[in-house]
N, C-alpha and C positions, 0 to 999 in steps of 0.2 A: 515161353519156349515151345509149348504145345502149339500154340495159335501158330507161329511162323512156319513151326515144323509141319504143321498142316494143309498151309497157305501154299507152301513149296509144291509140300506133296500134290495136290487138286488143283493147279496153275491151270489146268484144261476143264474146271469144271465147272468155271462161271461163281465161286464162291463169293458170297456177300458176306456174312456176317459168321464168327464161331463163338458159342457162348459155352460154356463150362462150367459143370454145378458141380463144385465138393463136395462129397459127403466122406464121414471115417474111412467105409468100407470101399468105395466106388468112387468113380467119376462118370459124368453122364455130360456127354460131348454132343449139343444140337448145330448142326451143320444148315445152313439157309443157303442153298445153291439153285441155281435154275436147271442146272442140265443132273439132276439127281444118278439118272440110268450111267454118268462117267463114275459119280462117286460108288454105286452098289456092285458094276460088276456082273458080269450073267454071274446068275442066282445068288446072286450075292455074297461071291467069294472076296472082291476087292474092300469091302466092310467088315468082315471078317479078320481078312488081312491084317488092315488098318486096326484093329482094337489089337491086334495081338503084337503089333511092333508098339502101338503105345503103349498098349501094359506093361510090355520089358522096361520102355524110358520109364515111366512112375511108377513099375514096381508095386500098382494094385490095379481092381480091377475096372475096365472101361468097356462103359455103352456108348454105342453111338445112336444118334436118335439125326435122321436127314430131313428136311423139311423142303418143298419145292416151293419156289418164285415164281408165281402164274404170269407177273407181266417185267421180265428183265428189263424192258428200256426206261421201266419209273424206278431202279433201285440205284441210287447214285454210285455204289462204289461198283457196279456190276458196269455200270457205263463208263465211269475212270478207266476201269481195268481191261476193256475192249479198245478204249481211244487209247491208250497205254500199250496194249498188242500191236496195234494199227500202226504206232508211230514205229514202234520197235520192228516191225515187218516193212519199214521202208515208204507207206504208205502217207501224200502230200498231209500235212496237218489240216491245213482249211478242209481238205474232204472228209476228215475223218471229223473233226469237229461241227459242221455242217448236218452230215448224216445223224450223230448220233441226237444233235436236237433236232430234226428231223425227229426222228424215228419216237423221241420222247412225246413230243407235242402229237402226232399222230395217233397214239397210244392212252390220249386224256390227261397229259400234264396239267398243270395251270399254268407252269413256265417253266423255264431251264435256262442256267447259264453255266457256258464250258470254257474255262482258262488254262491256257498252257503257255506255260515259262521254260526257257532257256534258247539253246542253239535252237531255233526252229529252223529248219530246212538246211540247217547244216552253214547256216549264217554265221562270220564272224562272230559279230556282236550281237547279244544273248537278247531278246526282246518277249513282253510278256502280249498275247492276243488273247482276245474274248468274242464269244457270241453268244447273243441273249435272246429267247425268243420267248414271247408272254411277261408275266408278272413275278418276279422272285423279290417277298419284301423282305426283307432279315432284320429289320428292325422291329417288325411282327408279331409280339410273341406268341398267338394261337395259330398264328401259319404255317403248316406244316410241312417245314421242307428238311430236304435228305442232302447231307453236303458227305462227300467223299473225296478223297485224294489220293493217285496214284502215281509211279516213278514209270517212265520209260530209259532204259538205258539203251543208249542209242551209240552210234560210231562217235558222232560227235561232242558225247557225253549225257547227261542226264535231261532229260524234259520232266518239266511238273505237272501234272494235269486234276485239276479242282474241279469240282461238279457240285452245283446245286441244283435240287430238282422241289420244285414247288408241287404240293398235291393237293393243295385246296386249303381249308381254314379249317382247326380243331374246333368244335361245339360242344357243349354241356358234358356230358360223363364220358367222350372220349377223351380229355383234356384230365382228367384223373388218369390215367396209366403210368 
């Protein structure tokens, strides 16, 4: 309920991931977003904000703790959720899917591959397209890749948009976390 209600709320702020520690007293909310300065607000009245509309929902008390994303084109769901804008803004698929592994591989991927399902282009019949650029193994297990998936709703109904993003191979005591 928190995650969604949060998702909604920060739709403009490039959110990747929200995690949530319980404790009796507290809840302590880490937010992983790229554009942090949408989430805090001058001086930081918009985070403020936010802790005080989620205290009322749970009813104890909430810290938020915001974390920044130094490179958004390698964090899959931050990519989903831009080619997910794109589509929902009218914008052709091929280019928005194009650009954004573009913009990955550029960036030092090892690979990318971007799927998107349903009415594409407002087509009759519903068809699934991909484009793969580099090496994405998923069969791998120390390869480190980031898969994410996002909804566009669109006129013609819903598009799916899947993202895997390859960032190299886990080695020795990275491979513990």
């Amino acid at each position: 309920m928190l995650r969604n209600y949060l998702r909604t709320r920060l739709k403009k702020a490039n959110v990747s991931r929200i995690v949530i520690d319980r404790t009796r007293k507290r809840i302590v909310v880490t937010i992983y977003t790229s554009r942090p300065g949408v989430v805090i607000g001058r001086s930081g009245k918009d985070v403020e904000q936010l802790e005080g509309e989620l205290s009322k929902l749970t009813s104890s008390e909430v810290a938020i703790v915001i974390n920044e994303i130094k490179i958004p084109e390698l964090d899959a769901q931050i990519v989903a959720d831009t080619i997910a804008q794109q589509l929902e803004g009218r914008i052709a698929f091929r280019r928005a899917m194009k650009q954004a592994v573009a913009a990955a591989m550029r960036m030092g991927a090892e690979g990318i591959r971007v799927m998107c399902s349903g009415r594409l282009g407002g087509a009759e019949m519903s068809r699934t397209e991909q484009y793969k650029e580099g090496r994405v193994p998923l069969h791998t297990l120390r390869a480190d890749i980031d898969y994410a998936t996002a909804t566009a709703q669109t006129v013609y109904g819903s598009i799916g948009v899947k993202v895997w993003i390859c960032k190299g191979e886990i080695i020795g005591k990275q491979a513990e976390r």
